[in-house]
N, C-alpha and C positions, 0 to 999 in steps of 0.2 A: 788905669793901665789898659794897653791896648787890648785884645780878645780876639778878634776878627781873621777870618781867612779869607785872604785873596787869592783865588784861581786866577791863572793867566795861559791864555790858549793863543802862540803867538806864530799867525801865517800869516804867505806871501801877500794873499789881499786886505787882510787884517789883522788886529792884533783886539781878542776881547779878552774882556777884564768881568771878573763877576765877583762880589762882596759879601760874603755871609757875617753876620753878626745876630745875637738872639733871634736865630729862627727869621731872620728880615733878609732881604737877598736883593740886587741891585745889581746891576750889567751896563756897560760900556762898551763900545767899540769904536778903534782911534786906526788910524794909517797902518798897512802892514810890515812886515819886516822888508828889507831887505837884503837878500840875503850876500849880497857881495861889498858889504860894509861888515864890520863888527857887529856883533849883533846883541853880548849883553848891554852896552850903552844906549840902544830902541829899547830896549825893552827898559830898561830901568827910566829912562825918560817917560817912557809909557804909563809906568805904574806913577811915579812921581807926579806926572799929568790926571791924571785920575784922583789919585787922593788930595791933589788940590781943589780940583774941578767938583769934587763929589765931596769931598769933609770925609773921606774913608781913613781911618787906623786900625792897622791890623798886627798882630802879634806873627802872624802865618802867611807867607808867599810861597803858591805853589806852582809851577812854571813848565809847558811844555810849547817848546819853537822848535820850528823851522829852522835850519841853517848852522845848527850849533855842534859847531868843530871842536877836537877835542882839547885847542887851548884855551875857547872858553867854559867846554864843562866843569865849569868849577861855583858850586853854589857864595863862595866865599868872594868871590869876585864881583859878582850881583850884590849880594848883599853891599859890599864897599860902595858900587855904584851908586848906591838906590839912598843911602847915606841917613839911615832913619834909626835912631833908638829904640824906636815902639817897634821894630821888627824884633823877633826871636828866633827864627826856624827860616831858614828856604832850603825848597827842594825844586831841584831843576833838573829836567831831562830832556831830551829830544821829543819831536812831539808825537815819533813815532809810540814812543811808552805810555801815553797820557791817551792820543789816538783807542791803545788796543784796552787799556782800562775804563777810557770811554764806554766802549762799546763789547767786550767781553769780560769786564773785571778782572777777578782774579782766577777766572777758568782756566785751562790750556785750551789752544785752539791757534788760529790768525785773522788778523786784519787786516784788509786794503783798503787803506785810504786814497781814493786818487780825488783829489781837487786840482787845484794849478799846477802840483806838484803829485808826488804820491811817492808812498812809503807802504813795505809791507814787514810785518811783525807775525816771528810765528813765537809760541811758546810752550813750552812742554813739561816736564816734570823734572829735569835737573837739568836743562839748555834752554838758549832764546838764541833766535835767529834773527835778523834784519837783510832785508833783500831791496836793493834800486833804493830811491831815496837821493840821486847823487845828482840831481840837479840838472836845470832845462839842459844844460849842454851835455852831459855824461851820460845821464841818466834819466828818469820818470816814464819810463815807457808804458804808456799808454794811460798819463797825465792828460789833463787838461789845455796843459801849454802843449804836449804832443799830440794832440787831436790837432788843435789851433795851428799848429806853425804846418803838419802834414795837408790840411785842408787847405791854408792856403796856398801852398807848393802845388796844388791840382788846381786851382779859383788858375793861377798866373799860366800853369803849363796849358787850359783852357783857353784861356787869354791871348796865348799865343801860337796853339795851333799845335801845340806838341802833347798835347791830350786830348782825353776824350773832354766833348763839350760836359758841364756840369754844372747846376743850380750854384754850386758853391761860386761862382766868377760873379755872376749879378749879384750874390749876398753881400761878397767885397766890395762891391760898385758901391753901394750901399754907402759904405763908411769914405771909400777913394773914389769919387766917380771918374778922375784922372788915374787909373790902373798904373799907367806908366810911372807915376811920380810917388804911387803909394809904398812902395819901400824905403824910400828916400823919408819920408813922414813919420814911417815906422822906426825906423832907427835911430830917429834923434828924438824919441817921446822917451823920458824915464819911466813910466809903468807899463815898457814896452813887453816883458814876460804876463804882467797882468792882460794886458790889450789881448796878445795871438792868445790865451788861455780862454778870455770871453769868447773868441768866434767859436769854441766849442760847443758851447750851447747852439748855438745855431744848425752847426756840424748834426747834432742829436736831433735837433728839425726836421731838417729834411730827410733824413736818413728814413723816413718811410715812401718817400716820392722821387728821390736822389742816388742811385745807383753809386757814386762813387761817396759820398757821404756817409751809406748803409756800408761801403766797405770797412773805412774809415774806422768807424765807429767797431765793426766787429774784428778789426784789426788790433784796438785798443781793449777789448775785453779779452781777447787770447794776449794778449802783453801780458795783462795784469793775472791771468789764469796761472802764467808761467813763473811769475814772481810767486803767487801763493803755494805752488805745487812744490817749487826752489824751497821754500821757507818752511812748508810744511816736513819737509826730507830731512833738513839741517834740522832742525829741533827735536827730531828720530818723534816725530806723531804720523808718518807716512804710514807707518803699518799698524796703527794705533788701533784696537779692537772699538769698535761701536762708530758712532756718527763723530766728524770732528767736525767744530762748529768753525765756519767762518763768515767772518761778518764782513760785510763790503759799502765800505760807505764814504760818504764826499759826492759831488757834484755830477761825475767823470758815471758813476755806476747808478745815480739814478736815472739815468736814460734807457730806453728800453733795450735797443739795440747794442750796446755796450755792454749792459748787463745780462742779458741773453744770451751774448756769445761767452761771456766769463763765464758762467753756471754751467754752459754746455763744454767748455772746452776746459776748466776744472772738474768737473766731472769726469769726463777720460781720462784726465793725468791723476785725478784722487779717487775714485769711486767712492769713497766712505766721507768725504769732505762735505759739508752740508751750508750753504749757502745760507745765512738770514741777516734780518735787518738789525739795524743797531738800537739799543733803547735811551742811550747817552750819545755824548756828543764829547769834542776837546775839553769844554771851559769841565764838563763832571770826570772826565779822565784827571783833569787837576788835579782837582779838587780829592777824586781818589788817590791820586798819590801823593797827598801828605799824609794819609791814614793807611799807607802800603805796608802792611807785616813786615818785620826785619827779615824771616825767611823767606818771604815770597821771591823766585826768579829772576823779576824784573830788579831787584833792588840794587842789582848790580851796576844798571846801567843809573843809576841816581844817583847825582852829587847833593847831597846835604851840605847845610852850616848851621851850626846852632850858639845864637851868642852869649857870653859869661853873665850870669846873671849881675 
């Protein structure tokens, strides 16, 4: 009989997979979601890919994505998808939940994850909050794809004379050396939110040589300042006595200048908010939420199934 737990950490750039059985452990990583298609069907094709590819059977699927609206929050729906006997147990949550058990367990506190996307999660002692999280076009302010798509909005106003000149326009050349035609290129690519998310990193380059880059960039860490300061309120830990931990992690906050300005600029809106690194990641946020206490805060936002023996 099966035994096994499968964590599933399921984003815009990828979707990993990790396998725990006797103490042996095994990771994969396939195509990410997308998130303007249905999104339990990637994913259960994902896991289905995997345990063929790998020989994985697991009793346990534990699930946090990207994208997940609330007429797929339904663990009972996956499970049908994924179409396996030897499964017993899925728990599936947004990846906001899995995110902030990553990286603060079961503490109160908040998390900003900003990678392509970004989510912030606050939690407190009888409330949880969720702030932004709502996608390159609504929402993720001061994501990755919101660095990406801002910088090159200054690379083309460069380009043509209606900004100031800045390194960001040659970094574009780079990829378009026809500027003119590079929108046109960009919009008929499918992992065109992946794409403007990458120039990010670059954005975080120059941002010590780049005047407009360096704005950029400290432009995006007071986003995310605002989102945690939002988040820390609504979960009433604003006035919370001692240090409130929060943790800031993904792609978007390991840059210096990003992360600089978030610390400085949550710091004014929290003084007692206390900035540190994460010691986990999505796939152990899983993986922690299959073994989540039935009283813990977050369990609310968790759809289980568990099948008839």
């Amino acid at each position: 009989m099966a035994s096994g737990l499968l964590a599933v950490d399921g984003g815009q750039t990828g979707i990993k997979l990790r396998f725990e059985q006797d103490g042996e452990t095994a990771e994969l990583a396939l195509p990410g979601v997308q998130t303007h298609e249905p999104v339990l069907p990637q994913l259960a094709r994902a896991i289905n890919q995997a345990a063929a590819a790998a020989g994985w059977e697991c009793s346990t699927v534990s699930v946090g994505t990207t994208g997940l609206v609330k007429a797929e929050h339904d663990a009972r729906q996956l499970y049908d998808l994924i179409g396996s006997s030897a499964i017993s147990h899925i728990a599936l949550a947004h990846d906001s939940v899995t995110s902030y058990l990553g990286a603060l367990g079961e503490r109160h506190g908040a998390v900003v994850a900003a990678g392509t996307g970004v989510v912030t999660l606050a939690v407190g002692p009888c409330s949880v909050a969720r702030v932004d999280g709502w996608g390159h076009i609504m929402g993720d302010a001061g994501s990755g794809y919101w660095i990406g798509q801002k910088a090159m909005n200054a690379a083309m106003r460069g380009f043509d004379g209606r900004g100031p000149a800045t390194a960001l326009t040659g970094e574009l050349a780079k990829r378009w050396p026809d500027l003119s035609e590079a929108y046109i290129d960009l919009q008929a690519m499918p992992d065109r939110v992946a794409i403007v998310a990458s120039f990010a990193q670059r954005v975080a380059q120059l941002a010590a040589s780049d005047e407009m880059a360096a704005r950029i960039c400290a432009l995006a860490g007071a986003e995310l300042a605002s989102s945690a300061a939002t988040a820390l309120r609504r979960a009433g830990l604003e006035q919370q006595a001692g240090a409130i931990p929060v943790a800031a992690i993904g792609g978007v906050l390991a840059g210096e200048f990003a992360r600089s300005s978030f610390v400085r600029e949550l710091h004014l809106l929290v003084p007692a908010a206390q900035v540190q690194d994460s010691p986990g990641n999505g796939l152990d946020g899983a993986r922690a939420l299959a073994l989540l206490p039935a009283d813990h805060a977050l369990q609310g936002l968790v759809s289980r199934f568990r099948a008839q023996p």
